[in-house]
MARBA-3410 file (N, C-alpha, C, O; in Angstrom, 1 decimal):
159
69.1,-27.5,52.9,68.7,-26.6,53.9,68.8,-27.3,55.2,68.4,-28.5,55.2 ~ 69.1,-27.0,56.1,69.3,-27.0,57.4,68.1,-28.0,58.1,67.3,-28.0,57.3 ~ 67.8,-28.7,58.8,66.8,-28.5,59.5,66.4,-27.8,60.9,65.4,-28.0,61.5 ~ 67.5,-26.9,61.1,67.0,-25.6,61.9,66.2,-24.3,61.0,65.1,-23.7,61.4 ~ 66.7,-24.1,60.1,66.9,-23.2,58.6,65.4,-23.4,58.2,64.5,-22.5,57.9
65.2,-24.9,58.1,64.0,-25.3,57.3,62.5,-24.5,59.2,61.7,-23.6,59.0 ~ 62.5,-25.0,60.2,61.9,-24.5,61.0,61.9,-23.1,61.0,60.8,-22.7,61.3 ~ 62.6,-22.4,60.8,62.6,-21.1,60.7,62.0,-20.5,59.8,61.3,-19.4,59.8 ~ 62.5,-21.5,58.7,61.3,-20.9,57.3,59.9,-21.1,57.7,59.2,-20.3,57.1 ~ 59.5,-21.6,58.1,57.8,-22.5,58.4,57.4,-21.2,59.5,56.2,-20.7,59.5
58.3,-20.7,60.4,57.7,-19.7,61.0,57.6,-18.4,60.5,56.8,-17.5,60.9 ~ 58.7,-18.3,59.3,58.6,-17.0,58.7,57.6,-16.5,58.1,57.3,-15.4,58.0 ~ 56.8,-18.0,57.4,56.0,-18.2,56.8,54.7,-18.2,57.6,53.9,-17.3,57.4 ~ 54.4,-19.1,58.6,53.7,-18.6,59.4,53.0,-17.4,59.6,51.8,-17.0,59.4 ~ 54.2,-16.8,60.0,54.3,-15.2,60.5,53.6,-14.2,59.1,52.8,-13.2,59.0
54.2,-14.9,58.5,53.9,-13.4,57.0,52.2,-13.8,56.7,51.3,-12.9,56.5 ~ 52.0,-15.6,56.8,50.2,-16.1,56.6,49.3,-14.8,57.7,48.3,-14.2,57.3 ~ 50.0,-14.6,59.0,49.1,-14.7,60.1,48.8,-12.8,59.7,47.7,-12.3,59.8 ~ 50.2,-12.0,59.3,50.1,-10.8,58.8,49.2,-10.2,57.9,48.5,-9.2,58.1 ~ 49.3,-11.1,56.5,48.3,-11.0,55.5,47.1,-11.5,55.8,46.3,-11.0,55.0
46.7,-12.3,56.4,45.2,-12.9,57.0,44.5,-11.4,58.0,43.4,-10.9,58.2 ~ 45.3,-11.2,58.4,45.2,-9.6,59.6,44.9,-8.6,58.6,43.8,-8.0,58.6 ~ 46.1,-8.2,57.4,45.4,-7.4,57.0,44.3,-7.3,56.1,43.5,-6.4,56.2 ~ 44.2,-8.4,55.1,42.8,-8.7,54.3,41.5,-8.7,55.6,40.4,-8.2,55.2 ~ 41.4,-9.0,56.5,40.6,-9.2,57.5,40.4,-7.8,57.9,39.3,-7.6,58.3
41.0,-7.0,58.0,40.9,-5.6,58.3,40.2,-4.9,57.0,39.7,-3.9,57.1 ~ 40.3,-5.3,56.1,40.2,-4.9,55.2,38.6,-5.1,54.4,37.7,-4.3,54.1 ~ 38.7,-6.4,54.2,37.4,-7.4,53.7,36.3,-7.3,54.6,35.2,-7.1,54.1 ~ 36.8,-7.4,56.2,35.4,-7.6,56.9,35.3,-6.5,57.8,34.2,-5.9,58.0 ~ 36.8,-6.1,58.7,36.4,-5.3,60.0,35.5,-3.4,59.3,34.7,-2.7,59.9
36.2,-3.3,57.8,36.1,-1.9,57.5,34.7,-2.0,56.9,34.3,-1.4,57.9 ~ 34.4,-2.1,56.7,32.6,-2.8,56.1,31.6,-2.7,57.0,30.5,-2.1,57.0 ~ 32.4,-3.5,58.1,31.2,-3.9,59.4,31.4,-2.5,59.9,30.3,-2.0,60.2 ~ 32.5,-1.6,60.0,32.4,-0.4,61.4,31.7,0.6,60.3,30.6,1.1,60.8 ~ 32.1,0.9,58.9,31.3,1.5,58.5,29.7,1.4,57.8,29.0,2.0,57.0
29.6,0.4,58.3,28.0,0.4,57.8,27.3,-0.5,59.1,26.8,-1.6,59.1 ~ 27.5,0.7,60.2,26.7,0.0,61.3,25.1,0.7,61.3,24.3,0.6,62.3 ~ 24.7,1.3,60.2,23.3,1.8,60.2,22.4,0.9,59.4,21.2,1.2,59.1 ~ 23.1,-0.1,58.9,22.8,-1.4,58.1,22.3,-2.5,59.4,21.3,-3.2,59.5 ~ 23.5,-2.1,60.3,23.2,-3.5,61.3,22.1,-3.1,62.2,21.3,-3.9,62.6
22.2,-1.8,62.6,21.1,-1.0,63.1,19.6,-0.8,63.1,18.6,-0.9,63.9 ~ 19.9,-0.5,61.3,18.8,-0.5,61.4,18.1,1.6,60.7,17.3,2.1,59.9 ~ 19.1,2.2,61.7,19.2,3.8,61.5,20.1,4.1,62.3,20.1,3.6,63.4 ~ 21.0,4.9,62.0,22.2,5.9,62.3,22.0,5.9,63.6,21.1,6.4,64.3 ~ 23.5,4.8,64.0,23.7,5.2,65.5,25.0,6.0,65.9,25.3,6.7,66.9
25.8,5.6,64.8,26.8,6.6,64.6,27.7,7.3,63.6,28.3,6.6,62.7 ~ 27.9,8.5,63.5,28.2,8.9,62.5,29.5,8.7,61.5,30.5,8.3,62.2 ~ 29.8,8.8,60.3,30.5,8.2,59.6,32.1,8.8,60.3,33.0,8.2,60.0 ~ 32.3,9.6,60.9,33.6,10.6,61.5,33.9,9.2,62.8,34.9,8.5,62.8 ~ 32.5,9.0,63.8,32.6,7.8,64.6,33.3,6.9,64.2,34.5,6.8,64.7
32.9,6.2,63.2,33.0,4.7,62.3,34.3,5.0,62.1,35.1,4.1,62.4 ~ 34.7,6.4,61.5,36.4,6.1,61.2,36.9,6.5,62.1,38.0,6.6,61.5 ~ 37.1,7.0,63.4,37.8,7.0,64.5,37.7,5.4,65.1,38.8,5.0,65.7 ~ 36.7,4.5,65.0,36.4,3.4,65.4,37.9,2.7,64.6,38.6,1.9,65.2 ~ 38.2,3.0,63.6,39.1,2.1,62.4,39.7,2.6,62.7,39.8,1.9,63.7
40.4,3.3,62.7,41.7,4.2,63.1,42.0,3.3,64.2,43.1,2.6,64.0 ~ 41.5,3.0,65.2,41.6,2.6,66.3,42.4,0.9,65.8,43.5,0.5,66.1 ~ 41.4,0.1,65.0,41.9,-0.9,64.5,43.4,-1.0,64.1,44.3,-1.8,64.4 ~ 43.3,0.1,63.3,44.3,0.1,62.4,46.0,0.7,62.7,47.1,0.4,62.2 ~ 45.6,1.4,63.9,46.8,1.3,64.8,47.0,-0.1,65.4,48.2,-0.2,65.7
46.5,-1.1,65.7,46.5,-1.7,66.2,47.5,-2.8,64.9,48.7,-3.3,64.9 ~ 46.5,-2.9,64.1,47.2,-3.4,62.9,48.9,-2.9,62.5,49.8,-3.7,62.3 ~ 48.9,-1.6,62.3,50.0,-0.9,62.0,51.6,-1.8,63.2,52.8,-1.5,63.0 ~ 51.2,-2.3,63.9,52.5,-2.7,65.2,52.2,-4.2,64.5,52.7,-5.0,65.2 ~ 51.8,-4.7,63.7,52.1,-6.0,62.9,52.6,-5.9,61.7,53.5,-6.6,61.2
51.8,-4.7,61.2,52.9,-4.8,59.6,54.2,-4.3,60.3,55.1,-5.0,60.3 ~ 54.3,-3.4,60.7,55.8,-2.9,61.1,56.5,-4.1,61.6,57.4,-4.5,60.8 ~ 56.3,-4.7,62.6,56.5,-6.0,63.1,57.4,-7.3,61.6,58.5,-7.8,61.5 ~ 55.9,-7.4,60.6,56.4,-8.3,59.5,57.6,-7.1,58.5,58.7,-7.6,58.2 ~ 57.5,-6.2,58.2,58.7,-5.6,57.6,59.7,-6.0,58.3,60.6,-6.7,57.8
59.6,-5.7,59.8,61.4,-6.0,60.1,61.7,-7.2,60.2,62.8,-7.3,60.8 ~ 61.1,-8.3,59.9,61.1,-9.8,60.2,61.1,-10.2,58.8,61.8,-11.1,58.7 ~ 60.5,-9.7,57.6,60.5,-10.0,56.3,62.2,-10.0,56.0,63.0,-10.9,55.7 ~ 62.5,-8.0,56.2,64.0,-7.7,55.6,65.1,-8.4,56.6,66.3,-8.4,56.3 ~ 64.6,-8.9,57.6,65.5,-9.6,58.4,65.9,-11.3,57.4,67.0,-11.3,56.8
65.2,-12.3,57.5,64.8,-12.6,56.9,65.6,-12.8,55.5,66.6,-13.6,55.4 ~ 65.2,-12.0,54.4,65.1,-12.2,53.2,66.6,-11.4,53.4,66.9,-11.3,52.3 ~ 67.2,-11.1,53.9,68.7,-10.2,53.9,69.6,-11.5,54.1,70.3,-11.9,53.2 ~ 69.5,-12.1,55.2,69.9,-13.9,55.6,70.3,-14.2,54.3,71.4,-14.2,53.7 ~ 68.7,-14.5,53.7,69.0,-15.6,52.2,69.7,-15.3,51.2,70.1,-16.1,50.4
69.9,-13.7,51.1,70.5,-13.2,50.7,72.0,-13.2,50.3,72.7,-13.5,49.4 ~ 72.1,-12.7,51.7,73.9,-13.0,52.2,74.0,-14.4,52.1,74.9,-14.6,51.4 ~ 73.5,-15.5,52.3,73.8,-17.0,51.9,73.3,-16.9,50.5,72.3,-17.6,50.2 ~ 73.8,-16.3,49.6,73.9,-16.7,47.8,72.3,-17.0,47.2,72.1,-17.6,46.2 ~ 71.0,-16.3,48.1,69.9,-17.1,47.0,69.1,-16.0,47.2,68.5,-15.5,48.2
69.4,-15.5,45.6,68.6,-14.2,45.1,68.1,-15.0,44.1,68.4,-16.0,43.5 ~ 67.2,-13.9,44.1,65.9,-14.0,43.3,65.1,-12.8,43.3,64.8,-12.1,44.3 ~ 64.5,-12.4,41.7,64.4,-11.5,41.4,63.1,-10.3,42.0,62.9,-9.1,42.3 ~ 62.2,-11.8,41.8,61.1,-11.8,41.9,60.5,-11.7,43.4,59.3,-11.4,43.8 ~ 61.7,-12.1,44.3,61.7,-11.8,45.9,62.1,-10.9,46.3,61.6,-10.4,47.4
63.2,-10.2,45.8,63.5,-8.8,46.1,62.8,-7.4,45.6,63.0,-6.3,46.0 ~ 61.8,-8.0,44.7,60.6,-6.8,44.0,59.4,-7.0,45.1,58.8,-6.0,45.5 ~ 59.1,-8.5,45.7,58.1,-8.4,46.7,58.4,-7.8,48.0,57.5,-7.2,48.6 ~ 59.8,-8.0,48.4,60.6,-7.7,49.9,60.2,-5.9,49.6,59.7,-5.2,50.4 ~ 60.7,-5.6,48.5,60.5,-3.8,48.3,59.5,-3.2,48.3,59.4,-2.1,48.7
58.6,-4.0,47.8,56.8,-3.7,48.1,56.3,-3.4,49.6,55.8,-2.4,50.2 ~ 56.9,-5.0,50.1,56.1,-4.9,51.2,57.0,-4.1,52.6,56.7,-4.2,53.8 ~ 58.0,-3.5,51.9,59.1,-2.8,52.6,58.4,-1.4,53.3,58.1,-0.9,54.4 ~ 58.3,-0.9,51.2,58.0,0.8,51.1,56.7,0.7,51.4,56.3,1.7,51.8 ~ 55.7,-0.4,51.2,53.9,0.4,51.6,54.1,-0.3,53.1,53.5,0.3,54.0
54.7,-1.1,53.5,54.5,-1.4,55.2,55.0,-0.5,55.8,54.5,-0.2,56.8 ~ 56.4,0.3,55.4,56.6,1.4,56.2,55.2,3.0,55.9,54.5,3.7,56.6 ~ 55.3,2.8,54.9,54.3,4.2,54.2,53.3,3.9,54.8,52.8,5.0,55.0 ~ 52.7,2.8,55.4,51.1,2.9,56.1,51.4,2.9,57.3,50.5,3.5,57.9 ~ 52.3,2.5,58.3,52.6,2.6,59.6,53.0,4.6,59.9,52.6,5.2,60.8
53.6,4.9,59.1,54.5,5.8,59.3,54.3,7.2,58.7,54.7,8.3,59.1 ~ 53.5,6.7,57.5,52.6,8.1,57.0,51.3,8.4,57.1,50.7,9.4,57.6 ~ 50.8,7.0,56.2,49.4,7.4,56.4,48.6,7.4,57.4,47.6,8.1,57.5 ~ 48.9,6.4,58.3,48.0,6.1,59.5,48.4,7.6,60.2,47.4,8.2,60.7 ~ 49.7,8.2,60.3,49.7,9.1,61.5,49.0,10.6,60.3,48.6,11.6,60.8
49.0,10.4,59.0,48.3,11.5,58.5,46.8,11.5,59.0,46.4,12.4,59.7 ~ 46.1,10.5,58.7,45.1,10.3,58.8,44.2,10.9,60.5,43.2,11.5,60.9 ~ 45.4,10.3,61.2,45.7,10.9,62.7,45.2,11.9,62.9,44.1,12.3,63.4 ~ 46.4,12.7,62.6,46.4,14.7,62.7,44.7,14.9,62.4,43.7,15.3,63.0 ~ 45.0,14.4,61.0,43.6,15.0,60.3,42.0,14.7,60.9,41.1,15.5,60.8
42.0,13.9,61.4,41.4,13.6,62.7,40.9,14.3,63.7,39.7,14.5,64.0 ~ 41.9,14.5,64.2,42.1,15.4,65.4,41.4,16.7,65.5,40.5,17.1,66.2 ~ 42.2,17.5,64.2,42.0,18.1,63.4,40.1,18.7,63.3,39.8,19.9,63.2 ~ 39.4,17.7,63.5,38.1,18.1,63.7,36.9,17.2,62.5,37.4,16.5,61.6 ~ 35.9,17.2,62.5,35.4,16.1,61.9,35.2,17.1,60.4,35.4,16.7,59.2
34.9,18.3,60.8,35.3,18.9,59.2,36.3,18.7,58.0,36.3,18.6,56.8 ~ 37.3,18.6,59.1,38.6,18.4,58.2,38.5,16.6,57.6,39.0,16.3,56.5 ~ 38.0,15.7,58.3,37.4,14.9,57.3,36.4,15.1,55.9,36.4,14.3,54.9 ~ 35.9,16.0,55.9,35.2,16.5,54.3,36.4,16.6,53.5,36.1,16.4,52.3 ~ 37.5,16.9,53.7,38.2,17.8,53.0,38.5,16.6,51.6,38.5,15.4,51.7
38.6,17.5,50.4,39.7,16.5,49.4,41.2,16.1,50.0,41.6,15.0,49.7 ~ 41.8,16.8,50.5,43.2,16.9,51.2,42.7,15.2,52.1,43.2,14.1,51.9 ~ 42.2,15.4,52.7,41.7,14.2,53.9,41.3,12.7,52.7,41.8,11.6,52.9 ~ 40.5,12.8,51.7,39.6,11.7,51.0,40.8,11.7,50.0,40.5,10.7,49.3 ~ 41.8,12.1,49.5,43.1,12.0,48.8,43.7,10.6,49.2,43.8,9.5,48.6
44.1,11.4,51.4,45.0,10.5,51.7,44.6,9.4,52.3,45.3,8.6,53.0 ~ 43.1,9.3,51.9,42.8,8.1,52.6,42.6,6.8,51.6,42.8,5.7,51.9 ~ 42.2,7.4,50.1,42.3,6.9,48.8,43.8,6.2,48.9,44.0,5.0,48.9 ~ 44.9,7.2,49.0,46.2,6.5,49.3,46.5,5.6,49.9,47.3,4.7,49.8 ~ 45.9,5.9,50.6,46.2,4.5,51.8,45.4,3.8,51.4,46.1,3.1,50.6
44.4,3.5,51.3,43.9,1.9,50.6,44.6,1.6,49.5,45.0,0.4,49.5 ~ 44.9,2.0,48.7,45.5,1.7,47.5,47.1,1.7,47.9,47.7,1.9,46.9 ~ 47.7,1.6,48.7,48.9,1.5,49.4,48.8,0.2,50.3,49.7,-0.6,50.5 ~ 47.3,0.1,50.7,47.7,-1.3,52.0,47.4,-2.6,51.0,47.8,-3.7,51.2 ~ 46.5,-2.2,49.5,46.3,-3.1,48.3,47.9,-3.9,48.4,48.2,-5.1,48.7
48.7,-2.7,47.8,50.0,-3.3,46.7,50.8,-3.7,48.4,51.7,-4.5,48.2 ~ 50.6,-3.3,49.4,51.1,-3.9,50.5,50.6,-5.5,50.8,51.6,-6.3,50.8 ~ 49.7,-6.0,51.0,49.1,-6.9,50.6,49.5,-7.8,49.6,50.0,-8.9,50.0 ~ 49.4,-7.6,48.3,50.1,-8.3,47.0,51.4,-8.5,47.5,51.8,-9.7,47.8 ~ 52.2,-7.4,47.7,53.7,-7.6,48.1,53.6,-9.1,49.3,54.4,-10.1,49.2
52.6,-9.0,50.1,52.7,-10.3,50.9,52.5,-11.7,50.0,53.4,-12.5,50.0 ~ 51.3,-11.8,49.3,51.2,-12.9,49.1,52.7,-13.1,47.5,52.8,-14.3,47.1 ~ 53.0,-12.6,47.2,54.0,-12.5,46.2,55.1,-13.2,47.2,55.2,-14.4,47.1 ~ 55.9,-12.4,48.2,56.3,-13.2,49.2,56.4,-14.3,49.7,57.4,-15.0,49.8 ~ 54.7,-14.6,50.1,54.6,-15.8,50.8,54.6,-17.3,49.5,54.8,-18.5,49.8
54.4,-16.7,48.4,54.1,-18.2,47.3,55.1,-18.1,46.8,55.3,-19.0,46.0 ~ 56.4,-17.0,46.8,57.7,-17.4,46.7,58.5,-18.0,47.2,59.5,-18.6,46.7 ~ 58.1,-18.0,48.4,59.1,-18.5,49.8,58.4,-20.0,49.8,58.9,-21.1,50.2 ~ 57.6,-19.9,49.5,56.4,-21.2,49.8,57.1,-22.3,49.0,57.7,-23.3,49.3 ~ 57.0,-21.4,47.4,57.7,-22.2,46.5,59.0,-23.1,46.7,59.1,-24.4,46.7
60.3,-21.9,47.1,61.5,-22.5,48.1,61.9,-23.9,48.6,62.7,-24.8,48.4 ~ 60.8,-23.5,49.5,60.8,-24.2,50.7,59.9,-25.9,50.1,60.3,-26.8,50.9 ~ 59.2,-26.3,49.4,58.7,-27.1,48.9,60.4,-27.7,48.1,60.4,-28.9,48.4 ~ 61.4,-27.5,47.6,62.2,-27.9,46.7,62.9,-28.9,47.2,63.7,-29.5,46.5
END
């Protein structure tokens, strides 16, 4: 490998640490803390519709970094590709973190959106606690797909 090649990898890697640290962090601590601020309170200062407009808010914010690491992963992993080094096990994580990094930028965040909008009722709904179930269990295997990634590439790159 190169030693331009080899710098490139350290930032790709970088990049994908700094992605998955973002989203486990959104995940582990920011969604916890916004919804159980009547914990930190003490008593209900704002209501659970608040707390998730509060996250939504995050998570757009989040959403322009996973989008960001998809097009930087398939950029990337397309390279190593066209230079002769496949692997199986990197092209099942590149597809993971392809289809749920687009699916949560692109669907669920802007479903959740509408629904939103929509009025704080329409948060009761099963239709609404469906797609929000989905989306966590979408940003999970999104996630996995990263560190699958990252301890693949990791691997690589150590050889």
């Amino acid at each position: 490998m190169s030693p331009i090649f080899r710098n490139i990898t350290m930032v790709y890697l970088i990049f994908l640490s700094i992605v998955l640290g973002a989203s486990l962090y959104a995940g582990i601590v920011v969604a916890p803390v916004t919804f159980n601020t009547d914990d930190i309170f003490g008593s209900p200062v704002l209501s659970q519709f608040q707390e998730g407009m509060i996250m939504t808010q995050n998570f757009i914010g989040l959403s322009y970094l996973v989008t960001m690491g998809v097009i930087v992963a398939f950029v990337y992993e397309s390279y190593k590709y066209k230079m002769g080094e496949r692997d199986i096990l990197t092209f099942v994580a590149l597809f993971l973190v392809i289809g749920t990094g687009l699916m949560f930028s692109y669907y669920y965040l802007p479903e959740i959106i509408l629904m939103q909008q929509a009025g704080e009722e329409m948060t009761k709904t099963q239709a609404f606690l469906d797609t929000h179930k989905g989306s966590e269990i979408n940003f999970k295997i999104f996630a996995f797909g990263l560190l699958l990634l990252l301890v693949r590439n990791f691997k690589k790159a150590l050889r």
